[in-house]
N, CA, C and O of each residue as an XYZ file, in Angstrom:
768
protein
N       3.645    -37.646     31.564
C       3.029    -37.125     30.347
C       3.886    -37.525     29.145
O       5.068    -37.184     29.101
N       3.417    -38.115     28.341
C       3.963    -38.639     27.047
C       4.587    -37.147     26.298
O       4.305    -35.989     26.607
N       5.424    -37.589     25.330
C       5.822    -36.886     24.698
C       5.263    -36.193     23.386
O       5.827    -35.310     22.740
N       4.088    -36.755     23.140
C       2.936    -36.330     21.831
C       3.003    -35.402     22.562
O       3.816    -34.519     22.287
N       2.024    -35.260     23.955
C       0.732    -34.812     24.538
C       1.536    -33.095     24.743
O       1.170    -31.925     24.846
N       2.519    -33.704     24.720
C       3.258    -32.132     24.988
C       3.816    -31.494     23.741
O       4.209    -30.329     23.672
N       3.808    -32.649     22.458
C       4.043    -31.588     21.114
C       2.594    -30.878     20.603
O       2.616    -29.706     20.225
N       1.573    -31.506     20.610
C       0.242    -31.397     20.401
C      -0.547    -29.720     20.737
O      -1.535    -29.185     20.235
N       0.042    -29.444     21.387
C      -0.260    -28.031     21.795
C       0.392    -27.004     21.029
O      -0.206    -25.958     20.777
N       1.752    -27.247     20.575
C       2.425    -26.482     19.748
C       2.137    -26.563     18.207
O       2.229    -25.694     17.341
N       1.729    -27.983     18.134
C       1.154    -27.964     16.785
C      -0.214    -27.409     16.372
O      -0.589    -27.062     15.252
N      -0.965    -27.407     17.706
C      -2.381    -27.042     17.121
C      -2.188    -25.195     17.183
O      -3.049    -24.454     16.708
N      -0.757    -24.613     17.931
C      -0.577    -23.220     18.113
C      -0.324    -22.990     16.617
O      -1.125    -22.250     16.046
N       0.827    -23.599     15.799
C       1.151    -23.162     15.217
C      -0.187    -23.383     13.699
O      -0.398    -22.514     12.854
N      -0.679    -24.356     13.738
C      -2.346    -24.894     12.534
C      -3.069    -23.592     12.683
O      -3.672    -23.164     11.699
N      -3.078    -22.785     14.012
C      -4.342    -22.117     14.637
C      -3.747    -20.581     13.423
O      -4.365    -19.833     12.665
N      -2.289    -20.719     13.808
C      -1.658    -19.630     13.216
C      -1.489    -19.074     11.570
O      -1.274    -17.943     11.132
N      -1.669    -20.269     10.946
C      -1.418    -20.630      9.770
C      -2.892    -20.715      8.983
O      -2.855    -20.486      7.774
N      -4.127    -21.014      9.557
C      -5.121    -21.164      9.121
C      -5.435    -20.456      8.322
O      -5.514    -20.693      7.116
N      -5.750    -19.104      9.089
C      -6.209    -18.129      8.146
C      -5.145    -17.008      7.532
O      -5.525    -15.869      7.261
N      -3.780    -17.444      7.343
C      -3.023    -16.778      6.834
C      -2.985    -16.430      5.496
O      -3.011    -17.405      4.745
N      -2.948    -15.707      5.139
C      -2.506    -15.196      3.629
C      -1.215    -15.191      3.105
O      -0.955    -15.387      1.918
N      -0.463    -14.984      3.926
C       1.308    -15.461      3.572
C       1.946    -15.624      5.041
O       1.708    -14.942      6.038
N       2.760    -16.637      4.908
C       4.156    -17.296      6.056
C       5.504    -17.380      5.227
O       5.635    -18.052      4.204
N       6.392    -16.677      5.759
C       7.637    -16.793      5.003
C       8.543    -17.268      6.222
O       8.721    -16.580      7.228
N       9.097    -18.536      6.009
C      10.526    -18.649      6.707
C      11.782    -18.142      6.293
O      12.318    -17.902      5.211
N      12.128    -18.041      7.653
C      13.826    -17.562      7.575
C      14.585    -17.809      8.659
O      14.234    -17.602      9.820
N      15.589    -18.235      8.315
C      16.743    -18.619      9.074
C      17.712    -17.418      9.459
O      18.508    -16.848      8.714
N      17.411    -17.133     11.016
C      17.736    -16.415     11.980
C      19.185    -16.516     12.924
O      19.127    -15.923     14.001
N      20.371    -17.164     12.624
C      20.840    -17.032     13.170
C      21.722    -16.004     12.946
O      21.818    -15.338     11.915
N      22.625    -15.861     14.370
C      23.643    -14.849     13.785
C      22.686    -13.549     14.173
O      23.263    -12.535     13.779
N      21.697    -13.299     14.671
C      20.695    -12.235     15.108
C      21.390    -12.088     16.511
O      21.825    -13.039     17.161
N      21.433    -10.804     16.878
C      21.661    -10.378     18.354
C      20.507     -9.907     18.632
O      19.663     -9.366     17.918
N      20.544    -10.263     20.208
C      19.115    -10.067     21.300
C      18.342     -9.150     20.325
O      17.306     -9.422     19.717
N      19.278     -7.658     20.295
C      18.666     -6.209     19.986
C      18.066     -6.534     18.635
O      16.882     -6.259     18.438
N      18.751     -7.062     17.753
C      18.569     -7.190     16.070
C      17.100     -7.855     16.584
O      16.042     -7.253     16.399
N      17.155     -8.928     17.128
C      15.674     -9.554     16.840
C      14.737     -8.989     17.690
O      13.626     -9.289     17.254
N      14.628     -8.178     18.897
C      13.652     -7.275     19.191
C      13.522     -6.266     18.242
O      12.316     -6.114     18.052
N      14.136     -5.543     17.588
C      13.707     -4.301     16.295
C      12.962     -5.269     15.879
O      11.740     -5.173     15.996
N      13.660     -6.606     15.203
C      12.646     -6.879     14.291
C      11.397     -7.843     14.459
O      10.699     -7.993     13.456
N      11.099     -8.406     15.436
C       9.694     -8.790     16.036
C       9.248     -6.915     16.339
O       8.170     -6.823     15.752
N       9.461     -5.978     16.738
C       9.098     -4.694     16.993
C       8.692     -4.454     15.203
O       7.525     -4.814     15.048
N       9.081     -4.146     14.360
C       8.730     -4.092     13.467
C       7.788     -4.666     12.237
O       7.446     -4.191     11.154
N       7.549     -5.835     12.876
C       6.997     -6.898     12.588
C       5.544     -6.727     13.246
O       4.439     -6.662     12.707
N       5.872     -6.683     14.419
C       4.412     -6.451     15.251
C       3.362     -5.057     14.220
O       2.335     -4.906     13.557
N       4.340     -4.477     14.645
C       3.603     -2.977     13.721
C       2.729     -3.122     12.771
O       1.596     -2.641     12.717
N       3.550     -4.146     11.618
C       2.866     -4.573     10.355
C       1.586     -5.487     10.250
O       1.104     -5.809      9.165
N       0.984     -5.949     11.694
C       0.315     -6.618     11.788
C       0.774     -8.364     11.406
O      -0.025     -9.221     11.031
N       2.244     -8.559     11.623
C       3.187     -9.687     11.219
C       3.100    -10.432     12.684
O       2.989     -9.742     13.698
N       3.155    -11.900     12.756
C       2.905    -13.061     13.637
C       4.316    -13.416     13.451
O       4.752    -13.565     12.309
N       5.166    -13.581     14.623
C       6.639    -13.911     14.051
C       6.960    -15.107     15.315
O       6.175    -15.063     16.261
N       7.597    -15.715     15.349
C       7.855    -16.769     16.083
C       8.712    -18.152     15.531
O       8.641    -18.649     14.407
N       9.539    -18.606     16.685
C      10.873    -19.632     16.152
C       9.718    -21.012     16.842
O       8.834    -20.890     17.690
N      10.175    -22.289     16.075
C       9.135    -23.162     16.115
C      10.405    -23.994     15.808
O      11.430    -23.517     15.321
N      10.177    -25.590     16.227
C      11.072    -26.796     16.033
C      10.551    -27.116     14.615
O       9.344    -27.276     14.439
N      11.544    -27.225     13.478
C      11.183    -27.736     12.708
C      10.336    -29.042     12.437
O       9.825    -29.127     11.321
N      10.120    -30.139     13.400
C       9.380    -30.909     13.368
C       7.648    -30.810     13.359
O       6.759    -31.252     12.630
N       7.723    -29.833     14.803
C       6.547    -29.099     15.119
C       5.681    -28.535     13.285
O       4.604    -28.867     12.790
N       6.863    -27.540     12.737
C       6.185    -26.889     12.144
C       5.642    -27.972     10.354
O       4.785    -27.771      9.494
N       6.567    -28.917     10.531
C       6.433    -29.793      9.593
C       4.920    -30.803      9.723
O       4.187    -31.126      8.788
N       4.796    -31.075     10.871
C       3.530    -31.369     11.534
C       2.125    -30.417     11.135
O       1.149    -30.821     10.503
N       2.304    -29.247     11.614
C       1.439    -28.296     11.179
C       1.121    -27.999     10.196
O       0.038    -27.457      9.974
N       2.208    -28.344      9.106
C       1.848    -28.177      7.684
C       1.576    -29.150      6.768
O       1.711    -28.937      5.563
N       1.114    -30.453      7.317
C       1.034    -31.610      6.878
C      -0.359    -31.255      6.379
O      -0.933    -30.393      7.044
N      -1.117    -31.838      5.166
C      -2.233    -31.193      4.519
C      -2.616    -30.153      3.884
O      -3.431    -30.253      2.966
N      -2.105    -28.998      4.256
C      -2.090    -27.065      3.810
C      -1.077    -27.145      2.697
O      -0.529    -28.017      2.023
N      -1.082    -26.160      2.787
C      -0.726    -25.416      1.495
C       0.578    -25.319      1.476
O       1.288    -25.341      0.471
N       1.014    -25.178      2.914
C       2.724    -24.749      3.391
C       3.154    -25.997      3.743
O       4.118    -25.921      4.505
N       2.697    -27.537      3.396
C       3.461    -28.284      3.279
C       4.621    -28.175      2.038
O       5.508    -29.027      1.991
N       4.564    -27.102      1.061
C       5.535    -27.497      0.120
C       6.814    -26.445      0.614
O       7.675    -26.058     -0.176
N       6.774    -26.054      2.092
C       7.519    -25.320      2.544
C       8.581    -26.631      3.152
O       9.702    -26.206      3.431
N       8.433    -27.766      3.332
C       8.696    -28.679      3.835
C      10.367    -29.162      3.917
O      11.040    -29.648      4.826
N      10.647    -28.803      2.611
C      11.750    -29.059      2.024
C      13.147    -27.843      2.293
O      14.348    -27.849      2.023
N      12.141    -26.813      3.009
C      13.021    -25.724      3.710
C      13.279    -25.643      5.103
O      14.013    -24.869      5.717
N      12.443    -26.712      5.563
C      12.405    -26.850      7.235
C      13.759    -27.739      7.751
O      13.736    -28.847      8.287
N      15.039    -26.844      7.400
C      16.192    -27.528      8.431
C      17.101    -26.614      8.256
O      17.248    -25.930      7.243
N      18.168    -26.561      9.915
C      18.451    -25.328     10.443
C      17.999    -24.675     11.341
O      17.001    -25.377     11.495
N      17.867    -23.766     12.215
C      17.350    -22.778     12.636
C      16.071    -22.143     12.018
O      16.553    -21.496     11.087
N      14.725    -21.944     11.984
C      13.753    -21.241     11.480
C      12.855    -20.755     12.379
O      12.643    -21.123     13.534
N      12.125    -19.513     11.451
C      11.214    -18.904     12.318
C      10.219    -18.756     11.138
O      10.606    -18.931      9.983
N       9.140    -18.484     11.384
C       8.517    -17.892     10.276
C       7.324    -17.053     10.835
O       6.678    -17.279     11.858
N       7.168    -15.980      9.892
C       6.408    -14.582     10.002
C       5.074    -14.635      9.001
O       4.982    -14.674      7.774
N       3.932    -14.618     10.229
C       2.990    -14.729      9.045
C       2.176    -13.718      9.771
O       2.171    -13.268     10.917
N       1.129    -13.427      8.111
C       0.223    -12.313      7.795
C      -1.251    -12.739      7.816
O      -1.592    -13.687      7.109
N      -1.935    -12.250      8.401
C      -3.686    -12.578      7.545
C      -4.170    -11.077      7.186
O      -5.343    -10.758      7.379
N      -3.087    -10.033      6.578
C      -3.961     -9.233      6.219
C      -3.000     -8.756      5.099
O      -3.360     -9.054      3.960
N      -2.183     -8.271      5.188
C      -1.227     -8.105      4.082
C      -0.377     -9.212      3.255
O       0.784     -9.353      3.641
N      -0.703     -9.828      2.420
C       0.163    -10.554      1.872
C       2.162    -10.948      1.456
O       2.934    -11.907      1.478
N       2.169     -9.314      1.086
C       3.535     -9.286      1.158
C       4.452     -8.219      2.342
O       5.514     -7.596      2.328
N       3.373     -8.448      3.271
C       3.703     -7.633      4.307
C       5.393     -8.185      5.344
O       6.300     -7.414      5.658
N       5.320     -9.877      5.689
C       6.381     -9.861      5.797
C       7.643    -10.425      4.881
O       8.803    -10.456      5.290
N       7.299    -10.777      3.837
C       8.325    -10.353      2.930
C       8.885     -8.922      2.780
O      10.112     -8.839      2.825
N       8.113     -7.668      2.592
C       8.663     -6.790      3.162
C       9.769     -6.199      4.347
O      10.887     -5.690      4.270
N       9.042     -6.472      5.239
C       9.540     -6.251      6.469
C      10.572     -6.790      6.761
O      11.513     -6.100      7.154
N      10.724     -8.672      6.611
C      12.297     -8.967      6.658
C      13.097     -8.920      5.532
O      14.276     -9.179      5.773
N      12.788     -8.627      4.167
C      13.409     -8.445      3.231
C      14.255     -6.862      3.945
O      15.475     -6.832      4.107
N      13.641     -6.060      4.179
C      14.036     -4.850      4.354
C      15.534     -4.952      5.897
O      16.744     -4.746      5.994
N      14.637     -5.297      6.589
C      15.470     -5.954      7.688
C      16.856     -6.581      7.905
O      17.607     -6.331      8.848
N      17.102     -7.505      6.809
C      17.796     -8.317      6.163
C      19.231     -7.367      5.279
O      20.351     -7.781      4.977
N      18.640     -6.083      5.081
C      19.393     -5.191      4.216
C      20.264     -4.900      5.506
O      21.465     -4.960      5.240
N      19.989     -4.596      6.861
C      20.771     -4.218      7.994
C      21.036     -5.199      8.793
O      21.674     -4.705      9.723
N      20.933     -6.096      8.926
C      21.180     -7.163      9.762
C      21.792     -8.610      8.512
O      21.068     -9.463      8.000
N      22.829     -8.494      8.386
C      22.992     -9.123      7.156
C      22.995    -11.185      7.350
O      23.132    -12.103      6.541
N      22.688    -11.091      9.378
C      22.729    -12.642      9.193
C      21.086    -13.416      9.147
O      20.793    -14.607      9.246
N      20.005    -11.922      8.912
C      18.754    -12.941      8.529
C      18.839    -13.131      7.091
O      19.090    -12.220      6.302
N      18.585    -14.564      6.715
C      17.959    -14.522      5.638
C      16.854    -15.228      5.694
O      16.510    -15.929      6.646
N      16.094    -15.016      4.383
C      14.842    -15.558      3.896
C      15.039    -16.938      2.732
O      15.660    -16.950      1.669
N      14.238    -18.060      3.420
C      14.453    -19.364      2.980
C      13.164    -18.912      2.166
O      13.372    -19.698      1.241
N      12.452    -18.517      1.932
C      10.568    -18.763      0.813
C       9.742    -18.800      1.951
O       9.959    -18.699      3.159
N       8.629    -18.991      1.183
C       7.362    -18.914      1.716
C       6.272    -19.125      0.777
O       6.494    -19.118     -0.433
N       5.309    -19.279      1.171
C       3.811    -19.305      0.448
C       3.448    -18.568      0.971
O       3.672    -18.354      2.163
N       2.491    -17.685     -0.052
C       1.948    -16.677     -0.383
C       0.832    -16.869     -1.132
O       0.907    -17.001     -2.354
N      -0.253    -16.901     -0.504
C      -2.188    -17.159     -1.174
C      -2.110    -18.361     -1.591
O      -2.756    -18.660     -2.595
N      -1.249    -19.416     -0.885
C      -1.194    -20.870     -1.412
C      -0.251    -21.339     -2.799
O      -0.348    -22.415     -3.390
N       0.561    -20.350     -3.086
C       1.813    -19.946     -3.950
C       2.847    -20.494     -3.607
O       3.424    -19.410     -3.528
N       3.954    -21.505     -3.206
C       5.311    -21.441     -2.885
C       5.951    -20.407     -4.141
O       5.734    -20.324     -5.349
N       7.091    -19.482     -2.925
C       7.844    -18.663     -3.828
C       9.086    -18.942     -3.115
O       8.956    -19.208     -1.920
N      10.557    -18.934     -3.726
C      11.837    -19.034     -3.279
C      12.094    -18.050     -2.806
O      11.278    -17.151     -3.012
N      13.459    -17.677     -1.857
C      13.762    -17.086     -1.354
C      13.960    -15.617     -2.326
O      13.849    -14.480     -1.868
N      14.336    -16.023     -4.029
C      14.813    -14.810     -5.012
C      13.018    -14.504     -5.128
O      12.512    -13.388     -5.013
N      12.316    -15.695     -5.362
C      10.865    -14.537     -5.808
C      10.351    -13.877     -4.165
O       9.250    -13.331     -4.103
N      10.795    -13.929     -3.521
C      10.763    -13.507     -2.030
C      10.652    -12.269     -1.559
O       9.871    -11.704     -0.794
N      12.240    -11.748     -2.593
C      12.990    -10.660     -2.366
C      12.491     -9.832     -3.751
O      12.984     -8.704     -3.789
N      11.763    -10.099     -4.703
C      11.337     -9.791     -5.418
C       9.587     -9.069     -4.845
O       9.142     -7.937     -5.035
N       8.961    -10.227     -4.138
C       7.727     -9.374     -3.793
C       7.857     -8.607     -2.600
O       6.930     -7.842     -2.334
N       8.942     -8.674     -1.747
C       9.219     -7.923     -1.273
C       9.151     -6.079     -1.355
O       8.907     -5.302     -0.432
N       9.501     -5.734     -2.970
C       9.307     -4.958     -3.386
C       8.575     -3.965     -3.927
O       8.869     -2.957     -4.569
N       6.939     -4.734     -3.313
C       5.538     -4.312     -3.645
C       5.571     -3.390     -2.525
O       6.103     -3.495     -1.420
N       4.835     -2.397     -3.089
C       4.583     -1.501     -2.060
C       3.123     -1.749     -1.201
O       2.054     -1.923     -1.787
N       3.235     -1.738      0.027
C       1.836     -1.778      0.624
C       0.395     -1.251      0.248
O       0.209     -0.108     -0.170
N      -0.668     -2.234      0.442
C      -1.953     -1.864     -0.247
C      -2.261     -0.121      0.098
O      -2.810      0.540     -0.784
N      -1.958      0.395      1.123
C      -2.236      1.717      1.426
C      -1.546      2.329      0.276
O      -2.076      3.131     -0.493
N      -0.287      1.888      0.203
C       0.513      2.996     -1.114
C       0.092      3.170     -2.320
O       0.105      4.204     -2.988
N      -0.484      1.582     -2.733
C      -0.569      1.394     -3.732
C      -2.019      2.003     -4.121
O      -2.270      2.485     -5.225
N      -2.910      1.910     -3.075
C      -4.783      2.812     -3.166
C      -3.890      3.807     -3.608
O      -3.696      3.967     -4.813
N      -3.173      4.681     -2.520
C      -3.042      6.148     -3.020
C      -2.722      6.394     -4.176
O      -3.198      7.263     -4.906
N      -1.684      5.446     -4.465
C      -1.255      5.841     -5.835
C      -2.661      5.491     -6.749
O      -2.697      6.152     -7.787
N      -3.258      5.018     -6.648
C      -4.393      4.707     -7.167
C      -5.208      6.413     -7.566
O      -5.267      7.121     -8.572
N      -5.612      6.484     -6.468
C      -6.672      7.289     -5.844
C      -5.747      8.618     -6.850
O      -6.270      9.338     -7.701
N      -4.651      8.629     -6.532
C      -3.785     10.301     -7.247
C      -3.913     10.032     -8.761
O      -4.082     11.047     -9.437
N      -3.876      9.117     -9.276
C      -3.901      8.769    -10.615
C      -4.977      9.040    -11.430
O      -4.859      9.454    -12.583
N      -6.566      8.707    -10.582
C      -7.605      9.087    -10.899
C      -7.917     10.632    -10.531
O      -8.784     11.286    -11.111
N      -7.138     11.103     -9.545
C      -7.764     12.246     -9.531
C      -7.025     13.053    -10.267
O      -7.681     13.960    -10.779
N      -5.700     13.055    -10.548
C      -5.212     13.965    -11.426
C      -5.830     14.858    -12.472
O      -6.026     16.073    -12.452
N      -6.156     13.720    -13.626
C      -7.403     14.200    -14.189
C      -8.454     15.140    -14.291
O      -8.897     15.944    -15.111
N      -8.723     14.673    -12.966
C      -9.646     15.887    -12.499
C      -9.107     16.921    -12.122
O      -9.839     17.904    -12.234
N      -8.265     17.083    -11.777
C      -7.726     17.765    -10.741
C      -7.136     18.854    -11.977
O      -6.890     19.969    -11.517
N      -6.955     18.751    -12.997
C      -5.878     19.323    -13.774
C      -6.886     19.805    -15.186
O      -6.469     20.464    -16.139
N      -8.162     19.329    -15.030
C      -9.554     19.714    -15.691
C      -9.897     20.911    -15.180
O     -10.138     21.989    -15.723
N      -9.882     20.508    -13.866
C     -10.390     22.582    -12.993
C      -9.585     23.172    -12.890
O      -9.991     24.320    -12.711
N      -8.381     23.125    -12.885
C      -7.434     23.854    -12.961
C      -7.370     24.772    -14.473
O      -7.217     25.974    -14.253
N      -7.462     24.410    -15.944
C      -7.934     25.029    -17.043
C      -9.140     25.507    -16.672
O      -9.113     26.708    -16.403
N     -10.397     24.873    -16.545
C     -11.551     25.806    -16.230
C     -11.518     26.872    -15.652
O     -12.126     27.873    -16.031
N     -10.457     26.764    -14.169
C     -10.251     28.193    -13.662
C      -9.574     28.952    -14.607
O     -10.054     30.041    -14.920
N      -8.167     28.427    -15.300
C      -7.725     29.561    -16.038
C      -8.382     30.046    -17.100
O      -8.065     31.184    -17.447
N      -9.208     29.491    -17.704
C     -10.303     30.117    -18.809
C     -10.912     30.433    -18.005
O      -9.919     30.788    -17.370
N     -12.014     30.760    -17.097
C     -12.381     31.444    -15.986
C     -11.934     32.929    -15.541
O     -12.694     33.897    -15.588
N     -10.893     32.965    -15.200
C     -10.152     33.726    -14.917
C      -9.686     34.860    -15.996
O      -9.726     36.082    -15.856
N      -9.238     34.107    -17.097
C      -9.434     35.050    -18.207
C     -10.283     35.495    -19.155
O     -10.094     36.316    -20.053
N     -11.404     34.760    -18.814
C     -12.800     35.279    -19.353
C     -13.211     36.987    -18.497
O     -13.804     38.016    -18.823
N     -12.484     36.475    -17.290
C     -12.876     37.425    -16.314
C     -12.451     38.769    -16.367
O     -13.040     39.757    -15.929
N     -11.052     38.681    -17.118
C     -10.057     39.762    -17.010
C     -10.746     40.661    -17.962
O     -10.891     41.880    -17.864
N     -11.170     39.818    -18.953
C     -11.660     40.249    -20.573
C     -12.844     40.612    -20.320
O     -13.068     41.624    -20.984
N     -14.100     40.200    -19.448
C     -15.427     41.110    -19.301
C     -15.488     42.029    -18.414
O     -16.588     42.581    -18.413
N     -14.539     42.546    -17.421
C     -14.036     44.127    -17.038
C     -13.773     45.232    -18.379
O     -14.153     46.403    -18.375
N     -13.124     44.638    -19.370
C     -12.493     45.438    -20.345
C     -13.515     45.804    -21.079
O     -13.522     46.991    -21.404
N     -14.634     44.953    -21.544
C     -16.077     44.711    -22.307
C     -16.650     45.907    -21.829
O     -16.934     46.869    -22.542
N     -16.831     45.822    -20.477
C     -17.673     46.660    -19.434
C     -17.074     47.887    -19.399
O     -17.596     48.871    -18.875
N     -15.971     47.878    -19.946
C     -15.585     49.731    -19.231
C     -15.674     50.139    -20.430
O     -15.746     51.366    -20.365
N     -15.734     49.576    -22.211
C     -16.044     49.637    -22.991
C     -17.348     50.233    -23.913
O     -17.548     50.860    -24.953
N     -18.257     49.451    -22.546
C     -19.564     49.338    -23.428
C     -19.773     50.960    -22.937
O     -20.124     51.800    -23.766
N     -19.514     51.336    -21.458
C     -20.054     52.856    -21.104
C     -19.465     53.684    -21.759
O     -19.928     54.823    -21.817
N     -18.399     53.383    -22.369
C     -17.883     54.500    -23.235
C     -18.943     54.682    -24.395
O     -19.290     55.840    -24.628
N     -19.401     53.828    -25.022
C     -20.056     53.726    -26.125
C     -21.713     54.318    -26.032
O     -22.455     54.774    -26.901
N     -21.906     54.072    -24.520
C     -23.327     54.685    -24.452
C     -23.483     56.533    -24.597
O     -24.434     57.291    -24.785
N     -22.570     56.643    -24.473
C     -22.831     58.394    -24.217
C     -23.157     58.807    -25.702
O     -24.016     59.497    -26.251
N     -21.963     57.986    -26.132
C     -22.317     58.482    -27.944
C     -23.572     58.227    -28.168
O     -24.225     59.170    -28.615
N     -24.126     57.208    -27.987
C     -25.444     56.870    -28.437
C     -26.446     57.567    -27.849
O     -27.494     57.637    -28.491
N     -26.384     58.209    -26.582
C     -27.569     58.388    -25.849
C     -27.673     59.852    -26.653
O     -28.710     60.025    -27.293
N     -26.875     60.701    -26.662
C     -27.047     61.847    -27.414
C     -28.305     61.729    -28.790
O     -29.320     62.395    -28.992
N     -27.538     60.301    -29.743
C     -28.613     60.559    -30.948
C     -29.511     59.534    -30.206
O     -30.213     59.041    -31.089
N     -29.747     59.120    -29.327
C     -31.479     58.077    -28.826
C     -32.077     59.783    -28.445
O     -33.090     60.184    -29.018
N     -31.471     60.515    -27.628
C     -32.006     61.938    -27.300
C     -32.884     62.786    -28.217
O     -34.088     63.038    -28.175
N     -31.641     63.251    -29.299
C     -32.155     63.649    -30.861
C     -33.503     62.898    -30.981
O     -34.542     63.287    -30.449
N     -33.400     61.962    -31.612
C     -34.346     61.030    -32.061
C     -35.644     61.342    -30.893
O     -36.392     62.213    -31.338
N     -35.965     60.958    -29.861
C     -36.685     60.911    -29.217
C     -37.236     62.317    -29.189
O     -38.451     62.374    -29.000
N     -36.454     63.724    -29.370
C     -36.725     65.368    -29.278
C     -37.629     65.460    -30.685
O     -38.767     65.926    -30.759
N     -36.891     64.937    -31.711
C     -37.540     65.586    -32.541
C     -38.844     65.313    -33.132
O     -39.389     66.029    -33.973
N     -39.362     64.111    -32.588
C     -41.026     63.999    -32.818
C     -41.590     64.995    -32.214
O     -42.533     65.551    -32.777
N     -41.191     65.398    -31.067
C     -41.589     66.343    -30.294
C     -41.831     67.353    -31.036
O     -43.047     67.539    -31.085
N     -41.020     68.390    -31.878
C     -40.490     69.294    -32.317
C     -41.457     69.341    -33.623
O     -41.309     70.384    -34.260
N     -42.618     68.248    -34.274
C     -43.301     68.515    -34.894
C     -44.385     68.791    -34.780
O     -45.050     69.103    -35.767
C-alpha cells in the first residue's frame, strides 16, 4: 500500500472535521502530562469541542482551499487543534482557561467564522462568555424592567389598600350622623 493511500484517510478525517466548523484553534501541547490532557479532552468533550493531535502535513493538506489554510503558517511543532460547530468561542475558552493551570499548553490562533485570529486575539475571545450566559444576561436585562414596574404597582397597590380600610372605617362613622337628620327629614312630612 502506497504511502498517499494511507495519508488519504486522515485527510479526508480531518476535511470531514473542519467542514462544518465554526471555529478550530491550534495549540501546541507539549509539556502536557497523560492526566493534564485527559481533564482537558474531558473538558473539551463537555463543551461540545472536537480535539485531536494530527501531523502537521496531514492537517496542512486538509486545509488546502478553506478558510484555515491561513492557519498554515502556524503548522510546525507539535499541534492539535480543537474544533466547534456550535459554539464559536467555545474552544478558545476552554483552552484559554486550561492553559491558566497547565502552563505548558499554549494557543498558536485559529479561525473563527472564516476570521484568522492570533494567539493574543485568541486569549482575548476567549473571554466571551457563552451564548447561554450571554441570552440570560439578555433575557434579565429585559425583564428587569418589568420586573421592577410590578413591583411599584404592588407598592401603590398596597398602599392604596392600607388607605381604603381607613376611608371605610371613616365613612360608617359619618353615616350615623346623617341617618339621624335623613330620619328627621323623612318623619316630618309625616308629622303634617
Amino acid at each position: 500500500m502506497a504511502k498517499v493511500e494511507l495519508k488519504q484517510p486522515v485527510v479526508q478525517e480531518i476535511s470531514d472535521k473542519i467542514k462544518d466548523a465554526q471555529a478550530l484553534v491550534l495549540v501546541d501541547h507539549r509539556g502536557l502530562t497523560v492526566a493534564q490532557d485527559t481533564e482537558l479532552r474531558k473538558k473539551l468533550r463537555e463543551e461540545g469541542v472536537s480535539y485531536k493531535v494530527y501531523k502537521n502535513t496531514m492537517m496542512n493538506f486538509a486545509f488546502k482551499g478553506t478558510d484555515y489554510e491561513q492557519l498554515a503558517d502556524l503548522l510546525n511543532g507539535p499541534s492539535a487543534m480543537a474544533v466547534s460547530t456550535t459554539d464559536p468561542a467555545a474552544p478558545a475558552r476552554v483552552l484559554y482557561e486550561f492553559a491558566k493551570k497547565a502552563k505548558a499548553l499554549e494557543i498558536k490562533g485559529g479561525v473563527i467564522e472564516g476570521k484568522f485570529y492570533d494567539a493574543q486575539a485568541m486569549t482575548e475571545i476567549a473571554t466571551i462568555p457563552s451564548r447561554e450566559v450571554l441570552l440570560s444576561r439578555l433575557l434579565g436585562s429585559m425583564q428587569s424592567p418589568i420586573t421592577n414596574f410590578a413591583r411599584v404597582i404592588k407598592q401603590i397597590a398596597e398602599k392604596d389598600g392600607e388607605a381604603a380600610p381607613a376611608e371605610e372605617a371613616a365613612a360608617p362613622a359619618e353615616a350615623p350622623a346623617e341617618a339621624p337628620a335623613a330620619e328627621a327629614a323623612a318623619e316630618a312630612p309625616a308629622a303634617e
